[in-house]
N, C-alpha and C positions, 0 to 999 in steps of 0.2 A: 807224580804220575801224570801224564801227559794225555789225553785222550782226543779224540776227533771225531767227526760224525760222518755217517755214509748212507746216500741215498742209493736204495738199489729198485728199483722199480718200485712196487709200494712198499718195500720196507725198509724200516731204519733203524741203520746201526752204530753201538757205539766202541771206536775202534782204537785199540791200543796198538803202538807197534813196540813188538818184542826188540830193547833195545842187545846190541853185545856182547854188555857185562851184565844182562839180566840173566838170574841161575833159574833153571825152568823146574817147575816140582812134574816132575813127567808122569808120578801117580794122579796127583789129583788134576791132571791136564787132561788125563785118559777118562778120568770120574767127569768132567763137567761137559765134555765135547760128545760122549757115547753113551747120557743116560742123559733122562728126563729129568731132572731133581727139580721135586717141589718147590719152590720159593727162589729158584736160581734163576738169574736170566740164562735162556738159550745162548751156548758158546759154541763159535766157529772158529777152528784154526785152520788159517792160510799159508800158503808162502808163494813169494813170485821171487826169483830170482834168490840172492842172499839176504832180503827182506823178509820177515815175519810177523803174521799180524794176527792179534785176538779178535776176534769180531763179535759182539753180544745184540742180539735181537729186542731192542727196546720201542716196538713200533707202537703206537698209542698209548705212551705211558709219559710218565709226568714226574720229574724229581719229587721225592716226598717234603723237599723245603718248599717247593711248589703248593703239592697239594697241604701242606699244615701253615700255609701262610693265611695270616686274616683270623678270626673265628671259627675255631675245631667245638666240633659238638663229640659223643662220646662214641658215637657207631664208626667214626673217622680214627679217634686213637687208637681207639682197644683193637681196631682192622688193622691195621699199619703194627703196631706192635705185638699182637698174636700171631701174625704171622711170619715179622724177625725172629721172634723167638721159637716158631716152629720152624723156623728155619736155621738157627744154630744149634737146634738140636737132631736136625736129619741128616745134616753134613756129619754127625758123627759116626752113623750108622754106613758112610758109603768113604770112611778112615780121611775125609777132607778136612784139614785142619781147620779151626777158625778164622787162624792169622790172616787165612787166605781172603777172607771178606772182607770189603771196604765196606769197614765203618765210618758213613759220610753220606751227610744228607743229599751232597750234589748227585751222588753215584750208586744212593738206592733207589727207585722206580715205584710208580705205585699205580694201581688201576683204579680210576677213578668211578668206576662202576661197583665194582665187588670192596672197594676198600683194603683192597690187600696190595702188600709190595714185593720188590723181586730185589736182589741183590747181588752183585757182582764179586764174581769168584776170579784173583785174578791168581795164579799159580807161579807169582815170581816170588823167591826166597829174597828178605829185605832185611837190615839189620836196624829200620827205623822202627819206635815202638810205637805199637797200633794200638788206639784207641781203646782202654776196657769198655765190653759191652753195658755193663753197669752204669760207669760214667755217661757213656752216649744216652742210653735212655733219659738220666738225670739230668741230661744239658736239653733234652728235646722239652722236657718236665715243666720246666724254669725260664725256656724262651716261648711259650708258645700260649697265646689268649683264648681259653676256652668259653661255653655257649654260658652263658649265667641264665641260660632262661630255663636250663634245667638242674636237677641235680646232682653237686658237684664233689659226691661220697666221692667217686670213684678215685679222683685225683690226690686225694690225702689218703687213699688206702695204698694208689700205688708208689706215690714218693716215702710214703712211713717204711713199705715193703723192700724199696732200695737202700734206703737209711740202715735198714736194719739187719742186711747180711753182711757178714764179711766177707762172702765169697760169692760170685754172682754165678747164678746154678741157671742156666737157658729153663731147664724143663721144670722148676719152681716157679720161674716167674712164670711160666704158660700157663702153669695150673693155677695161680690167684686172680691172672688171667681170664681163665675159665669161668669160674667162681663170678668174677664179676659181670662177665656175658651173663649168665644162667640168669644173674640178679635182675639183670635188665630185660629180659627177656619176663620174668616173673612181673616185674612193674609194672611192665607194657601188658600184660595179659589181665593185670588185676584193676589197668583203669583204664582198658576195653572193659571189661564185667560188668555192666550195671545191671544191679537190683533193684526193681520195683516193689516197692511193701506198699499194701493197701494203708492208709494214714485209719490212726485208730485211737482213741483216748489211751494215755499213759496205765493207767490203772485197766484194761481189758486184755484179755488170750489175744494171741496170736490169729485164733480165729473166728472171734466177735466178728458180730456184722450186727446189721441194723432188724431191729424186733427181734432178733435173739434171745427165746428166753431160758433154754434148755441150755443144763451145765452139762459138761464134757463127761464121758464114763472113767471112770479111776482105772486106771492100768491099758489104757489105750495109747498108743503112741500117735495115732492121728488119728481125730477127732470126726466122727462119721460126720456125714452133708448132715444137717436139719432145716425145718423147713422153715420159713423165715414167714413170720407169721408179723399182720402188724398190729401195732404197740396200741393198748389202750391207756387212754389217758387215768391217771388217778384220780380218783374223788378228792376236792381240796373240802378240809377240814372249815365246818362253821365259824365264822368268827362274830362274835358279839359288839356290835356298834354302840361307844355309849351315845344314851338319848340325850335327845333335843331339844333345848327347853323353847318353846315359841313364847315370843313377847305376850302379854297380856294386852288386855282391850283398853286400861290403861295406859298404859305404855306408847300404846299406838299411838291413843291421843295426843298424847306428849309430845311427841314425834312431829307429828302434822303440824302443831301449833310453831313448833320449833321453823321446821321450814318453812311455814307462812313468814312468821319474821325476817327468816334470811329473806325470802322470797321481795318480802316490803321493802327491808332494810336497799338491797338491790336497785328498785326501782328508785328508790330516794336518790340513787348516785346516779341513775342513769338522768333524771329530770333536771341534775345539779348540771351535767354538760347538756346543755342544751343541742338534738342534732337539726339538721336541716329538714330533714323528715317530719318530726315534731313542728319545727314552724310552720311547715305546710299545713298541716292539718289542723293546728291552733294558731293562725295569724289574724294579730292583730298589734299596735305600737307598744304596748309593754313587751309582748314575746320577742320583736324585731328590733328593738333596742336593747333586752338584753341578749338577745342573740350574737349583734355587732359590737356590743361591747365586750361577752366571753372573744370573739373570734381577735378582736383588738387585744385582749391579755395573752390569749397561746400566742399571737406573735408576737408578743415581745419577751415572751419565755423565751418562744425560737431563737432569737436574738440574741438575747443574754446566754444562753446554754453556746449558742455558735462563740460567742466570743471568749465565752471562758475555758474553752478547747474541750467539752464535754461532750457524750454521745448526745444526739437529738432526737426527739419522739417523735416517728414519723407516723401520721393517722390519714386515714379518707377525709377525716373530720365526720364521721358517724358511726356510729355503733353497729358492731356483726352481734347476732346474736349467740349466746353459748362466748362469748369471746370481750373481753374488757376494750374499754374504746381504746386505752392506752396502748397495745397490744401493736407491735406492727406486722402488716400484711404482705403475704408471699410477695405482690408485683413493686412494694416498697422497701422489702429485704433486700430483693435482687437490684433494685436502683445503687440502695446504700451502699452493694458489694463490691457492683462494679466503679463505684466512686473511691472505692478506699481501693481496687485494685491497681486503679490507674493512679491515684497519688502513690500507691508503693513503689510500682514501675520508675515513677517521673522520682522517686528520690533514690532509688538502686541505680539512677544515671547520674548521680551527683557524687564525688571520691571526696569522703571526710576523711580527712587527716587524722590516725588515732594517737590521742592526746597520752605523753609517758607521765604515768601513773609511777610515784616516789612509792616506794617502800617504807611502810610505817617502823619497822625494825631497823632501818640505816639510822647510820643520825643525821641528827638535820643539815639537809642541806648537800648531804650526797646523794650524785645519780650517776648510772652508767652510761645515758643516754639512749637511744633508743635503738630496738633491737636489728641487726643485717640480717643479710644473707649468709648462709654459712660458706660459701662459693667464695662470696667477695673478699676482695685484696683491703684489709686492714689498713695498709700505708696506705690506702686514696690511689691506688698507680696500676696500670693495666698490664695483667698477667697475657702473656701471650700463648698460648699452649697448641706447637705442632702437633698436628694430627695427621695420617699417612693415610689420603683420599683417595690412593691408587686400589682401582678396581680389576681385579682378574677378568678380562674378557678372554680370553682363550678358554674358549667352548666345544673342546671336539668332538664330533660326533658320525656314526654310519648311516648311509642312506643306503637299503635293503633295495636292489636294480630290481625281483620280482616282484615286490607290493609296496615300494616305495616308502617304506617304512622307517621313523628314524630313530636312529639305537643312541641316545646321549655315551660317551663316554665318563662316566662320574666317577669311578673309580682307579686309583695308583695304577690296578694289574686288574683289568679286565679279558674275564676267562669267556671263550665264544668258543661253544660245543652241542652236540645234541643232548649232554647227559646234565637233565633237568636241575638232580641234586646236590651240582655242580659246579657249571656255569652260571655267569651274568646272563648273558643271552642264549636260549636255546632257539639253535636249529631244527626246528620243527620239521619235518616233511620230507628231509631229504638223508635218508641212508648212507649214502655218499662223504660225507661228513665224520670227520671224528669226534670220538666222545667230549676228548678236548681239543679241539682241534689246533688254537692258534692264542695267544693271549697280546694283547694290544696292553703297551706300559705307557706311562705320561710322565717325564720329569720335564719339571717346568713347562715352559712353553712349547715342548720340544712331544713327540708321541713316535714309540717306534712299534713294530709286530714282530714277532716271534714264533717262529712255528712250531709245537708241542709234537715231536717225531707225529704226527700224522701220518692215515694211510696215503691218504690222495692229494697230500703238499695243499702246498699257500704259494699263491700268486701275487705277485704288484708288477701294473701295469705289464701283464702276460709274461714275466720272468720268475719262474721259479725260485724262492728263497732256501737258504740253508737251514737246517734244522737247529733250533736252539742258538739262532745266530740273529741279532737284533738289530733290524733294517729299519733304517727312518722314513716316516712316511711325513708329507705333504700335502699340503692342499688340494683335490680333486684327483689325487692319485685313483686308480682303481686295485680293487684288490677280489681277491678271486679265493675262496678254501674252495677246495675239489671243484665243484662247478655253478657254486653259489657265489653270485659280485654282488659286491659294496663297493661303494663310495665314500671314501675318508674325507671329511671337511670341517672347514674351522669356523669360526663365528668372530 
């Protein structure tokens, strides 16, 4: 089948020429050109001279390999296929065979608004065999990547449903069809529904509330208002403390004596470190020599503890009170900290070689050596490993002439329309425009446009394009849908 496009003012056709030896079904020619049929595209028969042409009205529509290219969610299949199928079963009511429809994704049509397709009736008797309806749906089934962001019952109910006829019945499959709309329609209805429940302990009615103390009437089915009265506290039950024994007057004494002793015993150690404090207030050559002689023994503890690598007791050299002299003090904590920080520092700059530790279970005298990288080349010899640094710079992209706005092209087959749930970019603002209007494809380095029959055509550089005919575009080209310009540019 041979087909061609034709632009007639703003609409677009898809036109077959009747060839010679084509035998014409002159009933179902009179059926598609003198009636509306549902799900048909509009047919026009011409003739000029001893030429004869089919003409089909495909103006803002989009092959359905078009529109199921990329990710189908389920309002896009069940639309497209409810409506082939309401459509091989209306053709029988107005005696139009089936044969007559091309089954073919190039040459069925689909709105990308309503989700529904049109199909082409073409009235030449063929002795080639056409496609069963069954299989075409099976091959759409099995090529085509659906939405996983939802769920995806629908598509193993409808390939199970092709699986399992032997004979492919158009108004069966509509009606599981059906079935699954309803389902979807029920989904979508039940999770818009939200219920708000008052939150309430597990164990309470349905119409508990707070200070509730009146129970529901027996054989009521809803519970009259009562009045929400509030809650007294219970009386907590006495509980019996056992008693106290208090120390005796003995006891106490014992006590006091006891802490006098510590209390002595104390003062004995503190008199034993003699502080500076103390000489002052008792000076005279016994105090002051043994003063200078304890001061002459801690240094040379200091000494010895420094050189045996041991911590050092660092003092005022006087006694806190509540506090042992031995004790070191917040502003000589913080000295020692920041001393051992800085030797940690100054040896985290030093790289010790770590020594290979034998394995006590080998026998003596075997090692492996020490451990690599697991990257590195075992023979001692450098691995050379090409890596392919080439970077895609071919960045092409629309700059929008009324807000200067710029569209990346990031995708294979970028769809530019007004119809949001559709297109890559929509067309905002301007009526004028088709739903799909025009799709810009990228292979390789290479980007061309294409115009999706539109009402109001696609322009490059103020020449009207062919419809469904893929025109290369260049750098700084201008490009024009109905009477919105861009600018094509590359990066």
């Amino acid at each position: 089948m041979e087909f061609s496009f034709e632009t007639n003012g703003s609409n677009t056709f898809l036109v077959y020429k009747i060839r010679p030896e084509d035998r014409l079904d002159t009933m179902t020619l009179g059926m598609i050109t003198n009636n509306r049929i549902l799900g048909l595209a509009p047919a026009l028969y011409t003739q000029m001279n001893t030429e004869r042409f089919l003409k089909y009205n495909v103006t803002a529509r989009v092959t359905i390999k078009q529109f199921l290219t990329g990710v189908v969610n389920r309002r896009k299949l069940l639309g497209i296929f409810s409506s082939i199928a309401a459509t091989l079963s209306a053709v029988e009511d107005y005696m139009i065979d089936q044969n007559t429809l091309l089954m073919d994704m190039d040459w069925i049509y689909a709105d990308v608004t309503s989700c529904t397709a049109e199909m082409i009736c073409l009235p030449v008797t063929t002795e080639t065999d056409l496609l069963d309806a069954g299989q075409f749906f099976k091959n759409i089934m099995f090529t085509t990547q659906f939405d996983q962001t939802e769920d995806c019952g629908y598509v193993a109910r409808i390939i199970s449903f092709l699986n399992s006829v032997p004979v492919f019945v158009a108004e069966d499959f509509r009606g599981m069809l059906t079935e699954l709309e309803k389902s979807a329609v029920e989904l979508h209805m039940q999770s818009q529904h939200v219920i708000t429940e008052e939150v309430r302990p597990a164990h309470q009615p349905a119409f508990w509330s707070v200070g509730q103390t009146q129970q529901p009437s027996v054989g009521q089915d809803v519970p009259p208002q009562r009045e929400i009265s509030q809650a007294q506290p219970e009386e907590m039950p006495a509980v019996e403390l056992p008693p106290v024994e208090l120390p005796s007057q003995g006891e106490s004494q014992v006590k006091e004596e006891q802490n006098k002793e510590k209390q002595g015993k104390d003062d004995q150690t503190q008199e034993k470190s003699m502080s500076v404090l103390y000489l002052l207030q008792h000076y005279n050559k016994e105090n002051a020599a043994a003063y200078k002689a304890q001061k002459q023994a801690k240094k040379h503890v200091r000494k010895a503890e420094s050189n045996s690598g041991k911590k050092q007791d660092i003092s005022f050299g006087f006694s806190v009170p509540g506090q042992p002299s031995s004790q070191m003090q917040p502003a000589a904590q913080i000295k020692v900290q920041q001393a051992e920080n800085d030797s940690l520092r100054r040896s985290e700059q030093i790289k010790v070689k770590e020594p290979v530790i034998e394995r006590k279970d080998l026998p003596a005298g075997e090692n492996f050596g020490e451990t690599v990288m697991a990257d590195a080349n075992p023979f001692g010899e450098d691995t050379v490993v090409l890596v392919n640094t080439q970077i895609n710079t071919f960045k092409p992209y629309l700059i929008r002439c009324s807000n200067q706005e710029k569209i990346l092209l990031t995708k294979p087959v970028f769809h530019i329309g007004k119809e949001r749930s559709y297109v890559d970019y929509c067309i905002s603002g301007n009526t004028t425009v088709s739903r799909s209007h025009a799709d810009i494809i990228q292979k390789g380095d290479q980007c061309y446009i294409v115009d999706n029959n539109s009402t109001n055509h696609t322009f490059v550089n103020e020449e009207m394009i062919p419809s469904n005919t893929e025109v290369p575009l260049t750098h700084g080209m201008k490009i024009r849908l109905s009477n919105e310009e861009f600018e094509f540019k590359t990066s």
